[in-house]
C-alpha positions in Angstrom: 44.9 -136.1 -85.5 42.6 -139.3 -85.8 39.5 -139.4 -88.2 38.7 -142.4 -86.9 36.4 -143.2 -83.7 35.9 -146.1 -81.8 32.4 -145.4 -79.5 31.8 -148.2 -77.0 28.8 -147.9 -75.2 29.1 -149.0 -72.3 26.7 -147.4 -70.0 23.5 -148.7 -68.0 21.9 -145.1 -68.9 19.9 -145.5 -71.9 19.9 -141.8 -72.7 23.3 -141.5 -73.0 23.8 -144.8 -74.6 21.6 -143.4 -77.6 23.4 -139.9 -77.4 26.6 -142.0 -78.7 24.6 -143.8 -81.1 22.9 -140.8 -82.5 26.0 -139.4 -83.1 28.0 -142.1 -84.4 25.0 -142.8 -86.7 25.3 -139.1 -87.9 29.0 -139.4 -88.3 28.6 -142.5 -90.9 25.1 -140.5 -92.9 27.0 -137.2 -92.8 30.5 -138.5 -93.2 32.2 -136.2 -90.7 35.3 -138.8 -89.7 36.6 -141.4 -92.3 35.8 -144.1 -89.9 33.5 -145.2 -87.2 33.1 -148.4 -85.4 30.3 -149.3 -82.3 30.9 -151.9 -79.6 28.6 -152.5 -76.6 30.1 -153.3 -73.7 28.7 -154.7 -70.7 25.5 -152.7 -69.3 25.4 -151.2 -72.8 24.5 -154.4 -74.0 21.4 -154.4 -71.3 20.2 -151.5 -72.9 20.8 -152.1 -76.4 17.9 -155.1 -75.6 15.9 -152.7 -73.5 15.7 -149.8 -75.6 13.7 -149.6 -79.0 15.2 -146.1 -80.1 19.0 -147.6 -79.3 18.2 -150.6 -81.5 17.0 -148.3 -84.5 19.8 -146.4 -84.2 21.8 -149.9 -84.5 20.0 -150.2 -87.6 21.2 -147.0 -89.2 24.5 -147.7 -88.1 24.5 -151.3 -89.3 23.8 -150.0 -93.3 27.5 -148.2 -93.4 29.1 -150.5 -90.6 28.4 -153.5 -88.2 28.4 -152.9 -84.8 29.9 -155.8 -82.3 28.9 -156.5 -78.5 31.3 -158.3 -76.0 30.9 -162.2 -76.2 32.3 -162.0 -72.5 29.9 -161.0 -71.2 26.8 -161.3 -73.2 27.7 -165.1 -72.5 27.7 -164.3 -68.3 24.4 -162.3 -68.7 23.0 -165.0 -71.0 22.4 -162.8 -73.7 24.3 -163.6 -76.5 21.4 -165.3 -78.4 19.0 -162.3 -78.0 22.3 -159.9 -79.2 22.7 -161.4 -82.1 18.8 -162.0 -83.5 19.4 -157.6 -83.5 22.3 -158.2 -86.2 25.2 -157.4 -84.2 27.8 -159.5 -84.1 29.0 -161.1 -80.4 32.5 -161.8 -79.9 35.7 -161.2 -77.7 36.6 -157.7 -77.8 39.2 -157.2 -75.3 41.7 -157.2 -78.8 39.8 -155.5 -80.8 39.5 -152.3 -78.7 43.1 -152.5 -78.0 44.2 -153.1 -82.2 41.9 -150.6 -82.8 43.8 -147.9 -80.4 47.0 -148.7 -81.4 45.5 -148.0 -84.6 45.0 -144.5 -84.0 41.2 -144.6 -83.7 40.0 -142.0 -80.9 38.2 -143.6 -77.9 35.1 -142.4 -76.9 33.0 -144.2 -74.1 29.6 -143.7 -73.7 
């Protein structure tokens, strides 16, 4: 079995965007798997600018591990700039999610 977690938010739904982030912010304070790692995928990203309780949870979550947002398509939505000035880092992610897989990280989509 995995302790590792890969939680992509990826949802236009800003509650449950900041259910995943709550608990992958909890996982890294409380240390329940070895590993986690956030991406923000598409209309995830939309609320990750939107939402003022999703970007302090991005906070937390940046002081044990960055988070990352797909350069795709914050570059389609125009909002790559506006991603980054948070702190999280834009860039291709197709890869990542799949090395991070075959790496035995769990997927859990939000």
């Amino acid at each position: 079995m995995s302790d590792k977690a890969l939680v992509i938010i990826s949802t236009s739904d800003a509650a449950k965007a900041r259910t995943g982030l709550m608990w992958s912010m909890r996982c890294l304070q409380e240390g329940w798997l070895e590993e986690v790692k956030v991406i923000f995928f598409g209309p995830g990203e939309n609320v990750l600018l939107e939402d003022q309780e999703a970007q302090n949870f991005v906070q937390e979550i940046q002081k044990a591990e960055p988070t990352l947002a797909c350069k795709f398509l914050a570059d389609r939505e125009g909002t790559t700039e506006a991603i980054e000035k948070l702190g999280v880092e834009v860039v291709y992610v197709g890869k990542i999610i799949a090395d991070h897989i075959r790496e035995g990280y769990a997927p859990l989509v939000w």
